[in-house]
Backbone as ProteinMPNN parsed JSONL, in Angstrom:
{"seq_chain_A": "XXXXXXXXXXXXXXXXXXXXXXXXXXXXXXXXXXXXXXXXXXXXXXXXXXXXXXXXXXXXXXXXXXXXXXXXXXXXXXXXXXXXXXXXXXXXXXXXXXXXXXXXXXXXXXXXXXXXXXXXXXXXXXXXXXXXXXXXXXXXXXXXXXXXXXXXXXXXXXXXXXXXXXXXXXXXXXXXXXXXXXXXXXXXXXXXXXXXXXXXXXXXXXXXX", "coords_chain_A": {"N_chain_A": [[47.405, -52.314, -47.946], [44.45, -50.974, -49.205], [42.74, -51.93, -52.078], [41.898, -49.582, -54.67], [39.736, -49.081, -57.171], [39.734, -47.177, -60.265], [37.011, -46.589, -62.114], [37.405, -46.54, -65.71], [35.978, -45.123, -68.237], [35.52, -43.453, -70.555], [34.161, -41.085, -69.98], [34.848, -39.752, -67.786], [35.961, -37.777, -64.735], [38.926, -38.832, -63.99], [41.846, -37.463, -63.794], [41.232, -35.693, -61.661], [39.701, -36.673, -59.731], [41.9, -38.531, -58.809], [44.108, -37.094, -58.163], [42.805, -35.848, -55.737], [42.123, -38.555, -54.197], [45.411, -39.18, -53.688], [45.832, -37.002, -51.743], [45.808, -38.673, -49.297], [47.429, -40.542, -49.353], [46.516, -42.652, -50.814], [46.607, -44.68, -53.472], [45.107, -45.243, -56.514], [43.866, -47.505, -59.085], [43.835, -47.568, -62.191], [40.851, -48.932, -64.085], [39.465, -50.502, -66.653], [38.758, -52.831, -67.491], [37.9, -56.425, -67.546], [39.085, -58.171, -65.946], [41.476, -56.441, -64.655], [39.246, -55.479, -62.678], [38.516, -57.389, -61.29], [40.37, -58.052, -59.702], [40.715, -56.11, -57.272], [39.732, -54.443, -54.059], [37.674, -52.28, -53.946], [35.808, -50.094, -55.503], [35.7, -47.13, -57.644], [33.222, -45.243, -59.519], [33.135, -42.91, -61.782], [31.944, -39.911, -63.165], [30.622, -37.648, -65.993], [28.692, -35.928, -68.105], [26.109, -37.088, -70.517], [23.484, -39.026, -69.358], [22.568, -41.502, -71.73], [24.739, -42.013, -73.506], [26.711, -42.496, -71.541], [26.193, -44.99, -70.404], [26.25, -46.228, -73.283], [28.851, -46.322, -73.271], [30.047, -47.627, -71.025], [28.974, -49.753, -71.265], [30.567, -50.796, -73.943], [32.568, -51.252, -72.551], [32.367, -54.232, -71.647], [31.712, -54.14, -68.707], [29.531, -53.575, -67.155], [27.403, -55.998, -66.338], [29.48, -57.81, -64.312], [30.043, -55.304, -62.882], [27.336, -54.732, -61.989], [26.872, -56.966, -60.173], [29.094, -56.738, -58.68], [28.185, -54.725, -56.937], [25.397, -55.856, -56.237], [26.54, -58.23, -54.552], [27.343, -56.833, -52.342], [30.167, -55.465, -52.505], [31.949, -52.932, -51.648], [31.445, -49.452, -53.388], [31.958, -46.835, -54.782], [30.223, -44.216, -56.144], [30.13, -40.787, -58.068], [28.646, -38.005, -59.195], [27.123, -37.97, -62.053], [27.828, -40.988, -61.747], [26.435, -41.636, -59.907], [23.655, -41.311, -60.721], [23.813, -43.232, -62.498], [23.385, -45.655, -61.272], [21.031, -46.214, -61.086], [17.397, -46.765, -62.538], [16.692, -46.114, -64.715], [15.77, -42.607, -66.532], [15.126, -39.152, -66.827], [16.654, -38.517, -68.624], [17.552, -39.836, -70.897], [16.781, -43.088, -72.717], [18.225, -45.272, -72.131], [18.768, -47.909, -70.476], [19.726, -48.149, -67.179], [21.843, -49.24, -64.859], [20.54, -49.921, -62.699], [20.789, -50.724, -59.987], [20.402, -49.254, -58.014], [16.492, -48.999, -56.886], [15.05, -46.65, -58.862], [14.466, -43.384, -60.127], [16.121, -41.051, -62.506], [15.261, -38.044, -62.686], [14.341, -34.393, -64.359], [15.691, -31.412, -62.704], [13.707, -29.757, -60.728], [11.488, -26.845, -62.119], [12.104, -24.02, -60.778], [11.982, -20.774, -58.685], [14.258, -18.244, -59.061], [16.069, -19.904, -59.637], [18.664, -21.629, -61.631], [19.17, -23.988, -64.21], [21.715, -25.348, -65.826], [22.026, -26.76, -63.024], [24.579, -25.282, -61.327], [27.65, -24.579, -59.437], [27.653, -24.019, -55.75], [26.532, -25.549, -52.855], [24.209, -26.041, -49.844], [24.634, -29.592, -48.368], [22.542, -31.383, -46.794], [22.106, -33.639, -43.871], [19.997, -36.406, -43.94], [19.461, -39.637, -43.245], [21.367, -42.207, -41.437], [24.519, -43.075, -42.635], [27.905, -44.641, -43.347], [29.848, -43.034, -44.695], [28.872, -40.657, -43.466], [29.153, -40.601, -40.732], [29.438, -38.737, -37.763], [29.747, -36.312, -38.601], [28.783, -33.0, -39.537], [25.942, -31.016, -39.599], [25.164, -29.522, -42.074], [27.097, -28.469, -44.822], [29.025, -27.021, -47.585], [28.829, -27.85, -50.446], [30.404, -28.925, -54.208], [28.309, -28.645, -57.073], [27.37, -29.594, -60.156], [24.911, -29.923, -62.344], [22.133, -31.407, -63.939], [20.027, -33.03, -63.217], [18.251, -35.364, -61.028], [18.312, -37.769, -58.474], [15.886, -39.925, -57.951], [14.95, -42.093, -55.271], [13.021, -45.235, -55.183], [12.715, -45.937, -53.176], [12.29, -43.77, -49.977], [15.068, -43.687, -47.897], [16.794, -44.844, -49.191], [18.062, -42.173, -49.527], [20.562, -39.976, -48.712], [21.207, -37.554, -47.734], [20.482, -34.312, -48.399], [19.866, -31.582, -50.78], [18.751, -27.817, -51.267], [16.998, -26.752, -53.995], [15.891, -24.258, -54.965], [12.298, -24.131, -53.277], [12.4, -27.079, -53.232], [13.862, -30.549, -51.985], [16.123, -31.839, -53.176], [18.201, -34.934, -53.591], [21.077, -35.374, -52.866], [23.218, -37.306, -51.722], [23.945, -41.262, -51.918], [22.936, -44.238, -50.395], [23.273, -47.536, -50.307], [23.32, -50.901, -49.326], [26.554, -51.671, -49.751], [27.209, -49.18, -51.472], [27.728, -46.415, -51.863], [26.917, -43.007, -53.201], [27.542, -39.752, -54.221], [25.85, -36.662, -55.746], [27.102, -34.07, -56.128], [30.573, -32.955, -56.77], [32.981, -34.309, -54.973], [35.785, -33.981, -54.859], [36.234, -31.798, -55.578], [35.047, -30.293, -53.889], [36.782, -28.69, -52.289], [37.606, -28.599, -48.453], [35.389, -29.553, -47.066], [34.839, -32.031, -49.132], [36.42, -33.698, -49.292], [36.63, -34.69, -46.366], [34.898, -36.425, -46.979], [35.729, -38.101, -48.594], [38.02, -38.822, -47.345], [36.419, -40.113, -45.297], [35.574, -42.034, -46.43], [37.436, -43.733, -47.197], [38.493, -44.487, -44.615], [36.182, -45.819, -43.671], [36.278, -48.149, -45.913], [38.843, -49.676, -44.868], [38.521, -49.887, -41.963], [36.59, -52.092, -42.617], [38.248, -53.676, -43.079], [38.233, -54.383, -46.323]], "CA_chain_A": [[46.585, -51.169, -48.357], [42.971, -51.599, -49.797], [43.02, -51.707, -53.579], [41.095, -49.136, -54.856], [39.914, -49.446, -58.593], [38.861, -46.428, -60.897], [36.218, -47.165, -63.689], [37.443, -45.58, -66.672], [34.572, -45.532, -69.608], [35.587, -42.404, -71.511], [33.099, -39.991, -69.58], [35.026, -39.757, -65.527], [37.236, -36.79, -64.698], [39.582, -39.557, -63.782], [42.87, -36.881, -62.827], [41.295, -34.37, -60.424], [39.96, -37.631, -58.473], [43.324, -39.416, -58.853], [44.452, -35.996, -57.232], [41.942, -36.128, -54.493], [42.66, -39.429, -53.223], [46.375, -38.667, -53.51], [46.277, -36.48, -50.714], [45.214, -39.298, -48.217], [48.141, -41.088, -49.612], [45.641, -43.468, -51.525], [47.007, -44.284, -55.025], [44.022, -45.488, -57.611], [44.09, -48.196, -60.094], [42.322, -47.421, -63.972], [40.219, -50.409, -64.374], [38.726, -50.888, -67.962], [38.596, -54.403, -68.238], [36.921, -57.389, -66.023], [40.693, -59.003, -65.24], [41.844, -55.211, -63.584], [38.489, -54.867, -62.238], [38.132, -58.714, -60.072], [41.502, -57.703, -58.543], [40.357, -54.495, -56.698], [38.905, -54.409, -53.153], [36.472, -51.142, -53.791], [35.453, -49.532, -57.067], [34.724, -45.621, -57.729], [32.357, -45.039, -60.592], [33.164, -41.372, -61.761], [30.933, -39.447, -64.835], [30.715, -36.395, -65.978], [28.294, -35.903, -69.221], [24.655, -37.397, -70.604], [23.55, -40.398, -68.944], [22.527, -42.447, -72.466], [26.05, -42.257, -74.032], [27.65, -42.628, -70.506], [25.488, -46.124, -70.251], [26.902, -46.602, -73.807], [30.912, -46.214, -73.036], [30.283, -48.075, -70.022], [28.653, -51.571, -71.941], [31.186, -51.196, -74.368], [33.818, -51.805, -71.497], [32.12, -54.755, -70.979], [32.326, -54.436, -67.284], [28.491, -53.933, -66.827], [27.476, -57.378, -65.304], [30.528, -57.05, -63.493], [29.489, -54.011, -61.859], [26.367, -54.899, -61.29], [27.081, -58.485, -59.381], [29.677, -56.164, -57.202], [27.178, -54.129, -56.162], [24.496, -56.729, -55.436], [27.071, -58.942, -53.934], [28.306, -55.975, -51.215], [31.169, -55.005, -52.49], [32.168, -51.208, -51.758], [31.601, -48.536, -54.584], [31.524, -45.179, -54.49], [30.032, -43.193, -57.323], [30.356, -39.47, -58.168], [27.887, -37.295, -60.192], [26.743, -38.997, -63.578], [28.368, -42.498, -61.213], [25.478, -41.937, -59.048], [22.893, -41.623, -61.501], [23.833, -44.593, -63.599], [23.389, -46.886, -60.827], [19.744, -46.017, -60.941], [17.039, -47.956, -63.482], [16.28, -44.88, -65.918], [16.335, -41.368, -66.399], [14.107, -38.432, -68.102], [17.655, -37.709, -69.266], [17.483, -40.608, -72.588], [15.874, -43.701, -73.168], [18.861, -46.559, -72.09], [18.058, -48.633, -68.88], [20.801, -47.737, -66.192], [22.677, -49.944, -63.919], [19.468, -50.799, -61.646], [20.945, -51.45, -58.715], [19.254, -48.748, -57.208], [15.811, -48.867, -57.44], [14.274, -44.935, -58.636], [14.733, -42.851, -61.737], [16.457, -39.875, -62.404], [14.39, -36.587, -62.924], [15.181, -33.415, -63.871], [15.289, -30.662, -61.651], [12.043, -28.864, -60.885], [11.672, -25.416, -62.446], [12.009, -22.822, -59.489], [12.084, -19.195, -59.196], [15.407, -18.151, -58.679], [17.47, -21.112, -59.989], [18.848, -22.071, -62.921], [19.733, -25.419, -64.782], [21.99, -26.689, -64.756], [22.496, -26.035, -61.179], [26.739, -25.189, -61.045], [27.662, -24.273, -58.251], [28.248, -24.55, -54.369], [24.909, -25.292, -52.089], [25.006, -26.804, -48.682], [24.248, -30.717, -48.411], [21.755, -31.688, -45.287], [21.865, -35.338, -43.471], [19.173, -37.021, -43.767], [19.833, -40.911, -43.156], [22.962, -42.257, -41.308], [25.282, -43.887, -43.282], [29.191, -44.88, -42.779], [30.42, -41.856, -44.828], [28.487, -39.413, -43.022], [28.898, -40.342, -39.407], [30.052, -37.775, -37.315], [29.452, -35.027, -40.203], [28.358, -31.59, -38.998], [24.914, -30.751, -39.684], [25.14, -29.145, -43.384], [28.368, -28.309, -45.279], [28.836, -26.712, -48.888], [29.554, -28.711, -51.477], [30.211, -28.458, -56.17], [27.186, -29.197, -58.112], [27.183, -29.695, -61.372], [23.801, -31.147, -63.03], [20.638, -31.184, -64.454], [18.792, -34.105, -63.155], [18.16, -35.393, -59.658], [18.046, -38.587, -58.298], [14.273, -39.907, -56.575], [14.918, -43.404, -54.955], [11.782, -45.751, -55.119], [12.654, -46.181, -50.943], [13.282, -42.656, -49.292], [15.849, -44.31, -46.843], [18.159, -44.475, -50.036], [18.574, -40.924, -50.042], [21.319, -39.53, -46.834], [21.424, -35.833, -47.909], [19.679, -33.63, -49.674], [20.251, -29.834, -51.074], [17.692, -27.6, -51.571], [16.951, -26.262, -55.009], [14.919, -23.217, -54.357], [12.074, -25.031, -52.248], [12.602, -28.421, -53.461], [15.155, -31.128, -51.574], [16.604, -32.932, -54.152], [19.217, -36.142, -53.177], [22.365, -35.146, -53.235], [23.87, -38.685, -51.625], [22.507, -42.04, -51.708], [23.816, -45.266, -49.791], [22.24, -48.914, -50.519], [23.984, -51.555, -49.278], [28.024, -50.834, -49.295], [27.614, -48.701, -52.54], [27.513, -44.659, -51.859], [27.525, -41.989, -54.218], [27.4, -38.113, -54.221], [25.562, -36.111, -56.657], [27.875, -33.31, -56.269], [31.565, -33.333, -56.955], [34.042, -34.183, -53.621], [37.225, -33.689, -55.063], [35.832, -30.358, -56.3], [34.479, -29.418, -52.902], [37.697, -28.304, -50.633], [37.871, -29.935, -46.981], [34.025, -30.668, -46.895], [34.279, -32.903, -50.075], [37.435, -34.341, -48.505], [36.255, -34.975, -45.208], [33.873, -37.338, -47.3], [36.612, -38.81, -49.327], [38.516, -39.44, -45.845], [35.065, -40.598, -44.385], [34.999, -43.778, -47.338], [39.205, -44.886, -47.07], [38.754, -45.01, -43.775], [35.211, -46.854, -43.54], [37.092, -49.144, -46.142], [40.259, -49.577, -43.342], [38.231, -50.441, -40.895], [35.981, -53.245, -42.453], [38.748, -54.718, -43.752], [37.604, -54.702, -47.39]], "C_chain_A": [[45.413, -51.634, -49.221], [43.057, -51.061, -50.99], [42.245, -50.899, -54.345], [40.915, -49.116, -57.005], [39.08, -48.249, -59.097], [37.881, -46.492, -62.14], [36.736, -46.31, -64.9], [36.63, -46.009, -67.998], [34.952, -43.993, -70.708], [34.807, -41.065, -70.355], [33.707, -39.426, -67.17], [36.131, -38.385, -65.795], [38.263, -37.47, -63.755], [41.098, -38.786, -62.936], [42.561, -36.269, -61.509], [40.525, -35.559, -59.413], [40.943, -38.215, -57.642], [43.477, -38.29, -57.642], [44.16, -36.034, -56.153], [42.588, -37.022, -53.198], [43.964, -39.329, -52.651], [46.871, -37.956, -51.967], [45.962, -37.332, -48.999], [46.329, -40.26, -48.238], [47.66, -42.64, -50.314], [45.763, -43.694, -52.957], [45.419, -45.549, -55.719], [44.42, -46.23, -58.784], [43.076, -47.364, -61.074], [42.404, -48.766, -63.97], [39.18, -49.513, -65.831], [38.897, -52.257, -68.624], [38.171, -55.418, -67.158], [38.206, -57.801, -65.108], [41.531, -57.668, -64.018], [40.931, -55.428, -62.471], [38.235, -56.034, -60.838], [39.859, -58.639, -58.868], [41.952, -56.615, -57.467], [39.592, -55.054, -55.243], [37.732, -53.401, -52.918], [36.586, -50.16, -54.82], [35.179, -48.024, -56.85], [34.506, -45.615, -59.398], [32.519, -43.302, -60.956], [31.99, -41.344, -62.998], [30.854, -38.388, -64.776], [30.235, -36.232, -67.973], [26.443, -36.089, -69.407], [24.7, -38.999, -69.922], [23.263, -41.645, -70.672], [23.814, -42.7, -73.102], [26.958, -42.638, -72.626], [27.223, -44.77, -70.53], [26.517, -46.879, -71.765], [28.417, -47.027, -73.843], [30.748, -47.754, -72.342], [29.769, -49.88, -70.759], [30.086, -51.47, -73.02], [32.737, -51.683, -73.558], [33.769, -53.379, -71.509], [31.943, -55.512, -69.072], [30.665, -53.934, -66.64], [27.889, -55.107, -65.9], [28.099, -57.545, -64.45], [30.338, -55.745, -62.278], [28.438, -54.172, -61.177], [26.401, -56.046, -60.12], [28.308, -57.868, -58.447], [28.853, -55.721, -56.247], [26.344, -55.171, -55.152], [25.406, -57.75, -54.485], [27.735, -58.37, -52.547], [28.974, -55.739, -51.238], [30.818, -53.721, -52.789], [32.054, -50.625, -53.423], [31.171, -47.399, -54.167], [31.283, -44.306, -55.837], [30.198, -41.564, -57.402], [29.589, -38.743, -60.074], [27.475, -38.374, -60.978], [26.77, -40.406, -63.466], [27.09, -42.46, -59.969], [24.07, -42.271, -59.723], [22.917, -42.977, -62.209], [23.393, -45.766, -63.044], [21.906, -46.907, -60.501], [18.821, -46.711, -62.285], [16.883, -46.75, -64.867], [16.18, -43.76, -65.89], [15.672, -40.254, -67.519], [15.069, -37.694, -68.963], [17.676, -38.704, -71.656], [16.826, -42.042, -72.349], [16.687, -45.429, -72.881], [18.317, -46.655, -70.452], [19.575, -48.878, -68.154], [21.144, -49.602, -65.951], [21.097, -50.94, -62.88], [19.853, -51.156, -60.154], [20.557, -50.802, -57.864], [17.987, -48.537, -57.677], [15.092, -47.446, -57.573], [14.667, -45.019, -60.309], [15.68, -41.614, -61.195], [15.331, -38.804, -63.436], [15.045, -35.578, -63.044], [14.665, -32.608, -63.188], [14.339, -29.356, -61.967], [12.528, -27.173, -61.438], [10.77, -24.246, -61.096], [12.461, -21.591, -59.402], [13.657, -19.086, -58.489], [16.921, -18.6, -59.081], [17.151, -21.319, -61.612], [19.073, -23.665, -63.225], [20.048, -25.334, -65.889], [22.415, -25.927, -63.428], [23.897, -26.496, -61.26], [26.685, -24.108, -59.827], [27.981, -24.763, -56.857], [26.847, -23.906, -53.799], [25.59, -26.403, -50.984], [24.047, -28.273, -48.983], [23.76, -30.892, -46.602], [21.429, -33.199, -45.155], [20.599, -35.702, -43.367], [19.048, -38.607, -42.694], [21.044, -41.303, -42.705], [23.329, -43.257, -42.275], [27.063, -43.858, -43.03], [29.589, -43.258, -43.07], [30.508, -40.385, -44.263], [28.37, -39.496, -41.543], [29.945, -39.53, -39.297], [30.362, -36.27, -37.899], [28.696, -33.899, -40.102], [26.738, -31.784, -40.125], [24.724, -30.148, -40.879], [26.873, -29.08, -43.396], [28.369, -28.182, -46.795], [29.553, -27.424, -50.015], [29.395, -28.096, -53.241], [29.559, -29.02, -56.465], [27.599, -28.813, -59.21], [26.38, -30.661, -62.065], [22.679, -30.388, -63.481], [19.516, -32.11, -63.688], [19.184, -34.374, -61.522], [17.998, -37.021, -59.348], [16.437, -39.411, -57.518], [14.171, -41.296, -56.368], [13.69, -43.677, -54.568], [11.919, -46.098, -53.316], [13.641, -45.056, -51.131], [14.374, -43.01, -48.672], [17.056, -44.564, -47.529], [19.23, -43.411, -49.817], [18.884, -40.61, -48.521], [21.697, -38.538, -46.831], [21.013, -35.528, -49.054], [20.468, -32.268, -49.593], [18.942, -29.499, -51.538], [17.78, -26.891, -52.635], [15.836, -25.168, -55.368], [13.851, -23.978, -53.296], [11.904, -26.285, -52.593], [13.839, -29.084, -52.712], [14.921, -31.975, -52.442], [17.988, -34.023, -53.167], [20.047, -35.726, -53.648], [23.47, -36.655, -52.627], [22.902, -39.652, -51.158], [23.407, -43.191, -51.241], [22.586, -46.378, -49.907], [23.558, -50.219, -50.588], [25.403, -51.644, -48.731], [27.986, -50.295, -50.5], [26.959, -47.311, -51.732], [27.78, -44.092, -53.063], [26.747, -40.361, -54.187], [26.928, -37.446, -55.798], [26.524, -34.774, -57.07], [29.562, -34.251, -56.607], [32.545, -32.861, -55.487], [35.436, -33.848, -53.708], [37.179, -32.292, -55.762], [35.335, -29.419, -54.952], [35.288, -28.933, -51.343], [37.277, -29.304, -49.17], [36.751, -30.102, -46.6], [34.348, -31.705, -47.888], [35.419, -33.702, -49.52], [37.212, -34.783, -47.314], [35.143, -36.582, -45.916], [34.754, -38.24, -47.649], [37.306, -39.636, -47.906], [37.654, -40.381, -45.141], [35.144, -42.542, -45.168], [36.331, -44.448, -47.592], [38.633, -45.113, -45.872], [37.584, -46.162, -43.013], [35.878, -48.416, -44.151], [38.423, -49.949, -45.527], [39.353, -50.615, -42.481], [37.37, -51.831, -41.176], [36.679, -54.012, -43.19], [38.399, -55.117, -45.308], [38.775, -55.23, -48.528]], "O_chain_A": [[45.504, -52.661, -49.894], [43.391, -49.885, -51.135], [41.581, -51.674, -55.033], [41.823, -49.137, -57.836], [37.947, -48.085, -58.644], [38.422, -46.394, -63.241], [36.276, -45.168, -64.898], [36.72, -47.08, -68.599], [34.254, -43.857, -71.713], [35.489, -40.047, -70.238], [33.224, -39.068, -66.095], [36.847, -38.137, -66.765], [38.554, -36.842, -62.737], [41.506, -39.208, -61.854], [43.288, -36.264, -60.516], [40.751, -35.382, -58.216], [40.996, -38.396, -56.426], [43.103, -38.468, -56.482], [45.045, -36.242, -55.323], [43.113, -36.767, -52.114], [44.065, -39.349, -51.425], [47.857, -38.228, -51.283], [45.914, -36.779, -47.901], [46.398, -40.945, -47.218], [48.411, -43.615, -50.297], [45.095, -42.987, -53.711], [45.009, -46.537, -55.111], [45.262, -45.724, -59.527], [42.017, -46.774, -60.86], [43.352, -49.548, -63.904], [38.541, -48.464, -65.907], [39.088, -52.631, -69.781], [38.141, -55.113, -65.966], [38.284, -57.755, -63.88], [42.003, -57.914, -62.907], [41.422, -55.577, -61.352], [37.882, -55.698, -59.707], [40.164, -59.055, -57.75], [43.055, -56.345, -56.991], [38.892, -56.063, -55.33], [36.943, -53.525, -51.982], [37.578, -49.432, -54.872], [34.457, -47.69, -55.91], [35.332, -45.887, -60.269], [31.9, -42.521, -60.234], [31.389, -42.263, -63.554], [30.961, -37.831, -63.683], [31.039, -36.355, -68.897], [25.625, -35.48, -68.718], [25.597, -39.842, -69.959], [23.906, -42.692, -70.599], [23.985, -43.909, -73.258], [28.05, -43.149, -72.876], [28.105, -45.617, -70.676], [27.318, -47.793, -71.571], [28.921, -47.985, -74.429], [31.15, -48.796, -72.859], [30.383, -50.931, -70.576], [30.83, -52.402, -72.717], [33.691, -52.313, -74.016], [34.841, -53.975, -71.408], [32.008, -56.614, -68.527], [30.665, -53.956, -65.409], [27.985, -54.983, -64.679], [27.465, -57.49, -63.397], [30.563, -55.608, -61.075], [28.364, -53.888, -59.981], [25.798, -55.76, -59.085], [28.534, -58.51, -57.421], [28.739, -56.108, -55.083], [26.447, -55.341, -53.937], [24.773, -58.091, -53.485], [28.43, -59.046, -51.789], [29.372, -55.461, -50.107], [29.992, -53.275, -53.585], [32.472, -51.219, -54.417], [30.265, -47.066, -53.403], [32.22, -43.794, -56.451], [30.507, -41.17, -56.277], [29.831, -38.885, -61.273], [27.482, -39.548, -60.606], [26.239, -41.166, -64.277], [26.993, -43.41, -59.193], [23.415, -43.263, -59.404], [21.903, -43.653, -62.382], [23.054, -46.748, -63.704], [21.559, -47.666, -59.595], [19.54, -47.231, -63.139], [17.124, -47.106, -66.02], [16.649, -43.454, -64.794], [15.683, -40.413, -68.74], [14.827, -36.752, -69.717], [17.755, -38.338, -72.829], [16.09, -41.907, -71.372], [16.154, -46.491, -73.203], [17.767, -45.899, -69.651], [20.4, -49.69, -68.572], [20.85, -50.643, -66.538], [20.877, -52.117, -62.594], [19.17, -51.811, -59.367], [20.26, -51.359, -56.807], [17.917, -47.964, -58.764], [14.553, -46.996, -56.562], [14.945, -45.857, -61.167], [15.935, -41.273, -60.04], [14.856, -38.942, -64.564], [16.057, -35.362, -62.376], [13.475, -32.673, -62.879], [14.235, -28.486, -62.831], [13.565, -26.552, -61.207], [9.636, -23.916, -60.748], [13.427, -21.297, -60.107], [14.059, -19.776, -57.552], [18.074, -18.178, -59.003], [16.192, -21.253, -62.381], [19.124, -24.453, -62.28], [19.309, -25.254, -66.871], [22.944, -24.867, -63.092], [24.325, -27.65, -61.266], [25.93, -23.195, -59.494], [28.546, -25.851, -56.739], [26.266, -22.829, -53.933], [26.586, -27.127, -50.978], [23.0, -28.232, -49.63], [24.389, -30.628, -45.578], [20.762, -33.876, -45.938], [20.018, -35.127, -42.447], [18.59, -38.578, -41.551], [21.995, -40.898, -43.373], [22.575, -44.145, -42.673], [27.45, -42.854, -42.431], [29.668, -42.397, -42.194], [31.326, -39.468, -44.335], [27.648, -38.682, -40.967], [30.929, -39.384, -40.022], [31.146, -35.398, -37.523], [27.706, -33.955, -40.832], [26.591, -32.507, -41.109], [23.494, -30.167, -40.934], [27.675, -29.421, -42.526], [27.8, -29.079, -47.416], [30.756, -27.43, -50.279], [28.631, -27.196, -53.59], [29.794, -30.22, -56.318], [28.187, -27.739, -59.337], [26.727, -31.799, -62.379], [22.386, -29.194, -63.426], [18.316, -31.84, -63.637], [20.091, -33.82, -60.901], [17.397, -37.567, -60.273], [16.219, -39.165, -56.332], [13.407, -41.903, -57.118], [13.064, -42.908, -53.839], [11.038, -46.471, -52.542], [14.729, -44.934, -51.694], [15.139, -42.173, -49.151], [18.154, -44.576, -46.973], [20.46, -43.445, -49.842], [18.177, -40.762, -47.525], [22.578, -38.258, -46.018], [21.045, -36.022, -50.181], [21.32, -31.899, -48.785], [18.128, -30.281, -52.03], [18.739, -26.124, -52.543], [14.927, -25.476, -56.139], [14.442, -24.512, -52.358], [10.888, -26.702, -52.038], [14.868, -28.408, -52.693], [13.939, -32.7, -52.601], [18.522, -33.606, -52.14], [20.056, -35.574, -54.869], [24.487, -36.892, -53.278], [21.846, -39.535, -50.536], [24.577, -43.187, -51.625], [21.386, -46.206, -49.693], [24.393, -50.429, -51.468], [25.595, -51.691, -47.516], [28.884, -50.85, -51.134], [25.884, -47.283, -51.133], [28.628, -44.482, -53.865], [25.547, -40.092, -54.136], [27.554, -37.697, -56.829], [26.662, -34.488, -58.259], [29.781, -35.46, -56.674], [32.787, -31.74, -55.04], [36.135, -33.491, -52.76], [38.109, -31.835, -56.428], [35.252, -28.191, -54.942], [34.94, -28.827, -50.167], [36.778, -30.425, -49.071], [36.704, -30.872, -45.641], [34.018, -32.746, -47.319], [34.932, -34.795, -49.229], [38.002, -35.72, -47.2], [34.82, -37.553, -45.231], [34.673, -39.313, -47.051], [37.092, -40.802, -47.576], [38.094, -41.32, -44.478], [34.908, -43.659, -44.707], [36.394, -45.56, -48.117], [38.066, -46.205, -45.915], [37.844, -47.018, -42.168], [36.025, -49.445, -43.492], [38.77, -50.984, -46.095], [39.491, -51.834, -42.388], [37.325, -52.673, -40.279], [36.19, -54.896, -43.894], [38.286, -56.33, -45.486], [38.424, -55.597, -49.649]]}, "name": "protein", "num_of_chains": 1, "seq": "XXXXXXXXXXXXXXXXXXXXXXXXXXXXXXXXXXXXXXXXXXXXXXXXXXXXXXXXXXXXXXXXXXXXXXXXXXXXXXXXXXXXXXXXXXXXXXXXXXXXXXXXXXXXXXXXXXXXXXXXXXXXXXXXXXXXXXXXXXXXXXXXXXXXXXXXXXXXXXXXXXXXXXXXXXXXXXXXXXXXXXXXXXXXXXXXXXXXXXXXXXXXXXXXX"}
C-alpha cells in the first residue's frame, strides 16, 4: 500500500481528512519531522488559516527544504486550501515568502457585485487543463470554498479549474509537476470532492509511487 504522509504544522484540519481518506480504505501517517516525512511515498499539505503564520508553523517544523526538494524532485503532493497557496512565492495576504515551488502569487479576491469575502460556500469547479486527478471528470461539479485569496500562476497552464466569482474565474486547482492542490475543501465536498480524493490514490496505485 502507498504510504501516504500528512503534514501536520498546527494550522491542517488533519481529522476530517484522516476521515476522508478512510473511506477508500487509505490510512494516513502525521508527519512533523524530516525522519517520518523521508519514509512516505506521497505527502498532503492541509491549511486552514492566514498564510504568514501558516509559513511560520510550517519552518518551525523544520520540514521546509524538505518539502520543497520533494516537490522539485517529483514526488507526489497534494495540497488543500491554505496547502495550495503556500506552495506559491507570496501573497497580498502578509509579507513571508511561501514555498515557491509554484511560480505566481496569491491575490485576493476581486470585489464583485453580489459576492462576499470570504467566499464560504459551495460553487461549481470548471476544467480547464488536463491533469491525472481530473481525467475523466464531468464537465463542472460543486465543490466547499472557504477563502479570501485566490491563486494567479505566473504560467496559465498551472491552473486545471477554475470557479467563477461573480464574473471573475479564479483557480480553484493547480497541478505542476506531480504536486496538485485544490483551493476548495474535498473532504468537505460529498462524492464530487471524493471522486477527486479517489482520482489521486488511485493515480498514486497506478504509477507505482
Amino acid at each position: 500500500m502507498t504510504k501516504i504522509g500528512l503534514i501536520d504544522y498546527g494550522m491542517g484540519n488533519l481529522f476530517s481528512v484522516q476521515q476522508a481518506f478512510k473511506r477508500f480504505n487509505q490510512p494516513l501517517d502525521i508527519i512533523s519531522d524530516i525522519k517520518t516525512l523521508q519514509s512516505c511515498d506521497a505527502l498532503i499539505l492541509p491549511g486552514v488559516g492566514a498564510f504568514d503564520p501558516a509559513m511560520m508553523n510550517l519552518r518551525k517544523t523544520e520540514l521546509v527544504p524538505s518539502i520543497i526538494d520533494w516537490i522539485n524532485n517529483g514526488k507526489p503532493l497534494f495540497g488543500i486550501c491554505l496547502g495550495l497557496q503556500l506552495l506559491f512565492e507570496t501573497s497580498d495576504e502578509g509579507t513571508s515568502e511561501g514555498l515557491g515551488v509554484i511560480k505566481g502569487h496569491i491575490r485576493r479576491l476581486p470585489q464583485e457585485k453580489d459576492e462576499r469575502i470570504p467566499h464560504i460556500g459551495w460553487s461549481p469547479i470548471y476544467k480547464t487543463n488536463e491533469c491525472p486527478i481530473l481525467e475523466n471528470y464531468p464537465g463542472s461539479n460543486w465543490m466547499y470554498f472557504v477563502h479570501s485569496y485566490s491563486a494567479c500562476p505566473l504560467e496559465p497552464k498551472h491552473t486545471v479549474a477554475v470557479t467563477k466569482f461573480g464574473k471573475t474565474d479564479v483557480s480553484s486547482m493547480v497541478w505542476h509537476k506531480n504536486t496538485g492542490a485544490c483551493q476548495f475543501h474535498p473532504e468537505k465536498s460529498g462524492v464530487a470532492g471524493q471522486k477527486i480524493i479517489f482520482n489521486w490514490i488511485n493515480w498514486l496505485k497506478k504509477n507505482k509511487f
